[in-house]
N, C-alpha and C positions, 0 to 999 in steps of 0.2 A: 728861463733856466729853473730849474727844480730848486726846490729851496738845500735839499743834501747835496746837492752838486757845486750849490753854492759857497756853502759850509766847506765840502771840501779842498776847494779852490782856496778859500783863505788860507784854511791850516796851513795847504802846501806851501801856498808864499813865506810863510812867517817861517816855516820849519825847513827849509833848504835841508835839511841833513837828520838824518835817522838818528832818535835819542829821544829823551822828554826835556822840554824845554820850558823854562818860565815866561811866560807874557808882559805886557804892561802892566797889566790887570793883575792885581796880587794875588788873589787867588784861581784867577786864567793857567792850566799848561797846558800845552800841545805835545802830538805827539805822532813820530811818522816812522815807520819800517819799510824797508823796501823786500822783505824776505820775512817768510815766519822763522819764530823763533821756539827754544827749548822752554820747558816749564821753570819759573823764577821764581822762589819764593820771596815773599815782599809781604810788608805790612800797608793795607790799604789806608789811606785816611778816610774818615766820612765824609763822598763826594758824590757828584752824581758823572757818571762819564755815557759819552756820546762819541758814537763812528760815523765818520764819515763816508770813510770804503775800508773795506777789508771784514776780519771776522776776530771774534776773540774768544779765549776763552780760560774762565777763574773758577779754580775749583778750592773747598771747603767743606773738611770732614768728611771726605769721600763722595760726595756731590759736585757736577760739574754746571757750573751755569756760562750757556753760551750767548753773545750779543752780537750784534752785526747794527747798517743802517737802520734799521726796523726796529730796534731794540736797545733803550737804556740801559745799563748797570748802574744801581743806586747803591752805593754803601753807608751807613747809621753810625757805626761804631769803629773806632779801628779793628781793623781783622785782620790776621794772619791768610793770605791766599798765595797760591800760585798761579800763574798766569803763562799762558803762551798764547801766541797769535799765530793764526791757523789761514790767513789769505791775506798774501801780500806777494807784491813783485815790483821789480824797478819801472813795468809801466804803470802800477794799479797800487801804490802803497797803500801801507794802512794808516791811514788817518784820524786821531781822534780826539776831542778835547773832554779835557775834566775839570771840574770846576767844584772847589773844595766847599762845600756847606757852612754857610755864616750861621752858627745856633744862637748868636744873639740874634740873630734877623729874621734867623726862624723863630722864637721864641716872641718879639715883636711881632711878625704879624699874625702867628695864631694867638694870641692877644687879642686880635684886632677884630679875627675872619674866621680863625678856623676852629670849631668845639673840640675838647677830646672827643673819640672815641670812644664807648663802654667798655669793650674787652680788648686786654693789650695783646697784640701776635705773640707768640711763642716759638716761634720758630728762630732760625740764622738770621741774624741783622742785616742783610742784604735782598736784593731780588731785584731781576731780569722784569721788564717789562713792555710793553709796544709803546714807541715814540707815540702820545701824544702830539697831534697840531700846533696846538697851543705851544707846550714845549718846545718841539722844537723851531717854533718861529721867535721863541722870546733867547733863544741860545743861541740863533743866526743872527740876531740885534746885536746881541752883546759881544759875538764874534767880528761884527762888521768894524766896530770900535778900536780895530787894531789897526786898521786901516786909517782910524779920525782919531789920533790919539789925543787932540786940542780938545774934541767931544766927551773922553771919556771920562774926566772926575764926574762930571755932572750927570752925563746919562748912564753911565757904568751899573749904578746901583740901582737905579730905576730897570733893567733888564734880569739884575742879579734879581732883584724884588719880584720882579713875576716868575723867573724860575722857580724860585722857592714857593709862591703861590699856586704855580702849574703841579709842582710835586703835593702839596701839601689836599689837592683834589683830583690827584690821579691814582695809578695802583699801589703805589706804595705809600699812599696817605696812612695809612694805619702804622705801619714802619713808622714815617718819617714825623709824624705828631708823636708819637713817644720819646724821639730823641730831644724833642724841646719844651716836654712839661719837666719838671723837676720832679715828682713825686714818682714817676712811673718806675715798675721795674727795669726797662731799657736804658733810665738816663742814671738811673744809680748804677746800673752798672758800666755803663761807659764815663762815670766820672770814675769808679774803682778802676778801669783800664787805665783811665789819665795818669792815676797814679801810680800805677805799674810802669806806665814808660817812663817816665821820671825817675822813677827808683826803682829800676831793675836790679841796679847792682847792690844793691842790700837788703840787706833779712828780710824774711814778710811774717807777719803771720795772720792766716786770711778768717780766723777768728776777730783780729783786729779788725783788718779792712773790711767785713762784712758789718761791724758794730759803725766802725764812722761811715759810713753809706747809708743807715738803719735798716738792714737787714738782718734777717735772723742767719747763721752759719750755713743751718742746710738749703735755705729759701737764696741762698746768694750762691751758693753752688751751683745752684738746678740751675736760675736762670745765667747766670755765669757762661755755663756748658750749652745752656740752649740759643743761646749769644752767638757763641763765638767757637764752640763744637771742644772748644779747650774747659780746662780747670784752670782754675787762675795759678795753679805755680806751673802747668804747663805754659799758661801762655806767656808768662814771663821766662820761661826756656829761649820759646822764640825770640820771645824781643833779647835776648843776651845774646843768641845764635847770631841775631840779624845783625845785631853793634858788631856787634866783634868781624864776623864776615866781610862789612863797610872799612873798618878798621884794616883789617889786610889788609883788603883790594886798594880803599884810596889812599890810607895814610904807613902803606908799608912796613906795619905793625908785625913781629914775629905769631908764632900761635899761643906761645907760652903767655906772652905780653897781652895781648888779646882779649885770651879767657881771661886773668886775672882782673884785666880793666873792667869787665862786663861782669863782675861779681864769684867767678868759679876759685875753689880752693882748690882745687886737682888738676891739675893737666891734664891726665888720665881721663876724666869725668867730662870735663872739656871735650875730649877728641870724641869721645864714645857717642855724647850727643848734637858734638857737629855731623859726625861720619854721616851717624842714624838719620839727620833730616836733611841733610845734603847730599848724601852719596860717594861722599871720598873724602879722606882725612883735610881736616883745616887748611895746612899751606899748599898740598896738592890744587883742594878746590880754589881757594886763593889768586896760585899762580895759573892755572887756566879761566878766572874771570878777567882779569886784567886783558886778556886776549881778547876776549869776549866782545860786542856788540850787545848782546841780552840782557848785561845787566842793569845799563840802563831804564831798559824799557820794560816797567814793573805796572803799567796802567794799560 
């Protein structure tokens, strides 16, 4: 049996039913659709994700990056993307696992193995690239562990560990060693992200956050935008847009209540920039997510 056929045989077992789903493995999810789905906006965490069948695709600042079998999506930083999945059916779903990036682990073993780099990427925090072997034989280990859960405290982290060492010497090596020096542009700015999601719902002033990061004002802009394709009071748009959206759908939140909890003093201000990144006023989109299937499925 192929080692992807293999892979996706587990998923399927473990995932009986369309959605993302958590693992044993703490930061293991799966994830299965039997149909594509509409574009979802969602905040990515820094992971690396793998398909088993189907196709996907995340788009970012007007750029589309597509993945399939063939092809990892690595994400660095959290990112604002949309997503839809483009091949799926109830004989062929899509199957996929993602496995969230330990940066203490990454941080330890380039310590150990891997040198920086001399020039940091400048581009988007993320990128599509061909499954490596390596990879994805030490991702069908770790996926087997679901199967030998008595196995997995002990060999769990010994498979997460050569993941991050597969990455850390494949395409996105350059990417993913910046996320785990401290000094680099990429990791100051994905800890000024950290902050942002934490405290979206108050003040910012990104003169501030550029000085605790030790960046200069415009030198945390640039890379900022060259990050994450946002300005950081854009990106904290989103992460209000996103709380609040979750807020309806799961916790049956009005919209007035909503925006208020996610930091907005207008209602007005509120609706203008739900409508603009969602396509239809707050409790409209609201009450047709809860219908939904899709919104689950953000990976």
């Amino acid at each position: 049996m192929r080692q992807i056929d293999e892979l996706a045989g587990i998923i399927a077992r473990h995932v009986p039913a369309d959605g993302m789903h958590a693992s044993i493995l703490p930061r293991l999810s799966l994830i299965r659709s039997c149909r594509p789905t509409e574009a979802v906006p969602a905040l990515y965490r820094p992971s690396l994700c793998i398909i088993a069948q189907g196709r996907k695709q995340v788009e970012l600042g007007g750029r589309s990056y597509v993945y399939d079998p063939a092809k990892y999506l690595a994400v660095s930083v959290d990112l604002p993307l949309v997503g839809s999945i483009l091949d799926a059916s109830p004989e062929r779903p899509y199957l996929c696992l993602a496995l969230d990036i330990d940066l203490q682990g990454l941080s330890d073993l380039m310590l150990q193995n891997a040198p920086a780099p001399a020039v940091e990427p400048a581009g988007p925090a993320l990128g599509v690239s061909e499954v490596e072997p390596g990879l994805l034989d030490a991702a069908l280990r770790l996926a087997r562990l679901l199967d030998a859960p008595a196995d997995a405290p002990a060999l769990a982290p010994l498979a997460e560990r050569e993941i991050l060492y597969r990455l850390l010497s494949g395409a996105q090596a350059p990417m993913i060693r910046h996320i785990a020096n401290a000094e680099s542009r990429l990791a100051k700015v994905s800890r000024a992200i950290s902050w942002l999601r934490r405290n979206y719902a108050h003040p910012v002033s990104v003169e501030r956050l550029a000085a605790d990061v030790g960046m200069s004002p415009s030198s945390f802009h640039s890379h900022f935008k060259a990050a994450t394709t946002l300005s950081p009071l854009q990106y904290r748009t989103r992460v209000r847009l996103q709380e609040a959206r979750r807020m309806m759908v799961a916790e049956a939140m009005d919209a007035a209540s909503a925006g208020f909890a996610v930091g907005y003093e207008s209602p007005s201000q509120f609706s203008r920039d739900y409508s603009r990144l969602y396509g239809a006023p707050p409790l409209k989109d609201a009450s047709r997510l809860r219908g939904s299937p899709d919104y689950g499925l953000v990976v």
